[in-house]
matplotlib code that plots the C-alpha trace (Angstrom):
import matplotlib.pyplot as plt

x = [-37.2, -36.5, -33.2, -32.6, -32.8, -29.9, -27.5, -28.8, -28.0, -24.3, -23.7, -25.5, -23.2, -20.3, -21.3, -22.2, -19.1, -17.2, -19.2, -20.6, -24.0, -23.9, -26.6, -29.0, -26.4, -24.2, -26.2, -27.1, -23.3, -22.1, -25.5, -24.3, -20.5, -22.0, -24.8, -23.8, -27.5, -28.4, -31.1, -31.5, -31.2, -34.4, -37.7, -36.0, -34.8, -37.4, -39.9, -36.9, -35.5, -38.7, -39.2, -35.5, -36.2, -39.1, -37.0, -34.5, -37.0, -38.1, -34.7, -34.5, -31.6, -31.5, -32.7, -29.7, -31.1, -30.7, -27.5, -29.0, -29.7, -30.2, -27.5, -28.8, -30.3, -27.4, -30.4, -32.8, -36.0, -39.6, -39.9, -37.5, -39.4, -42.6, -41.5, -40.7, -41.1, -37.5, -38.4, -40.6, -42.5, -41.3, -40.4, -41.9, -38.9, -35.4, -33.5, -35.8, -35.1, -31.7, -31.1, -33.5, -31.6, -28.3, -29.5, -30.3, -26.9, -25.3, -27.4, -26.4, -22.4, -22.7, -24.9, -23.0, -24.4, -24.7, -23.0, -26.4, -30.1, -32.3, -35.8]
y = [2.1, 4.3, 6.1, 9.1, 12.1, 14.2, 11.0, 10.4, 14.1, 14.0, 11.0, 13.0, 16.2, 14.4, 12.8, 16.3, 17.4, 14.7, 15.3, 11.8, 10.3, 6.8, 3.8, 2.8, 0.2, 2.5, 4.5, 1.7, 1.0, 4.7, 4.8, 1.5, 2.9, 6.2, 5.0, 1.0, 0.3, -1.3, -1.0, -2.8, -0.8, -1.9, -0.7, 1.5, 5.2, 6.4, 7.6, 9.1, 10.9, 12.1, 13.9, 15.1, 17.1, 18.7, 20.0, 21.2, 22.7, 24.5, 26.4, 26.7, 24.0, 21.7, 18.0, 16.5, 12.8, 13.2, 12.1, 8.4, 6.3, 2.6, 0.7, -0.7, 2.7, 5.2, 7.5, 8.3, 5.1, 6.7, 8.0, 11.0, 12.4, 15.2, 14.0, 17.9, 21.3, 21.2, 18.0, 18.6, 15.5, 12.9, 13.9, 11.5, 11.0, 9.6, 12.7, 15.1, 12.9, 12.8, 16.7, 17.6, 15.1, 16.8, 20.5, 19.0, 17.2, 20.2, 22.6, 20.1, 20.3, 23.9, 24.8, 25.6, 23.1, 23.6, 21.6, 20.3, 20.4, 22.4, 21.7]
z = [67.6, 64.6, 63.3, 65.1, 63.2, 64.5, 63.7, 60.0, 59.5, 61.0, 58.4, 55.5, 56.8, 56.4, 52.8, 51.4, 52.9, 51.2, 47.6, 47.5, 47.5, 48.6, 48.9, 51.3, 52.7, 53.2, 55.5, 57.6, 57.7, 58.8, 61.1, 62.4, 63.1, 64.0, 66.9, 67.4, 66.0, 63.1, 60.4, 57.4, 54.4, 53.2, 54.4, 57.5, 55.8, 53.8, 56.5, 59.0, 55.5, 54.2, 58.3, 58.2, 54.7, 56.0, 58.7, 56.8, 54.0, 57.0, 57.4, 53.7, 53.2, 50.5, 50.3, 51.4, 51.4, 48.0, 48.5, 49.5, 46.6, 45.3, 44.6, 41.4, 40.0, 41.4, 41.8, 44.6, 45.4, 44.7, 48.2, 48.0, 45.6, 46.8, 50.4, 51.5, 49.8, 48.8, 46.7, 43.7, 42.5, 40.8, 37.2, 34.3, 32.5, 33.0, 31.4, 33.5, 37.0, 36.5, 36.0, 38.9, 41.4, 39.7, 40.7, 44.4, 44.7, 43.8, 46.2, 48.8, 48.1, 48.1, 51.3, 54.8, 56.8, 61.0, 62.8, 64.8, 63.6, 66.1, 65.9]

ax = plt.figure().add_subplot(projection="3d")
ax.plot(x, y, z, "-o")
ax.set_aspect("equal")
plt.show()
């Protein structure tokens, strides 16, 4: 069984609505809360995020797992990065990741989000 989309998007909804990205433990926490299923933080997000940016790079919405990052780095794993059209490749430097992930973030606060995915 994998994460269901249209729950991982609810708990990203209410993050961007609330301005903060958070870690991967913390989306298996608000997922847990959210569904009463449990997956570990490591290893069970990246494919289920990577589909739910295509979708929303289909309606021309911003990245908004972008908001999921590692606890140790503050910053998105390598996975987020090329996994849609709304997510350029991974930038080479520190100073050049950091200000792409900052432009996302902020694309994220600002877009009206729907209530419900339809896809």
């Amino acid at each position: 069984m994998d994460p269901d989309i249209q729950h991982i998007y609810a708990v990203l909804r209410h993050w961007a609505e609330a301005s903060r990205p958070n870690t991967y433990g913390q989306l298996s926490r608000d997922y847990h809360l959210r569904t009463g299923v449990y997956f570990e933080p490591h290893g069970s997000w990246d494919e289920p995020l990577g589909k739910l940016n295509m979708i929303l790079s289909s309606i021309g919405a911003p990245a908004i797992s972008a908001l999921v990052v590692l606890k140790r780095t503050k910053m998105p794993g390598a996975a987020f990065w090329g996994c849609a059209s709304n997510v350029p490749t991974r930038p080479r430097s520190d100073m050049e990741r950091l200000t792409e992930w900052n432009r996302i973030v902020e694309a994220v606060k600002i877009f009206t989000w729907p209530q419900e995915l339809e896809f």
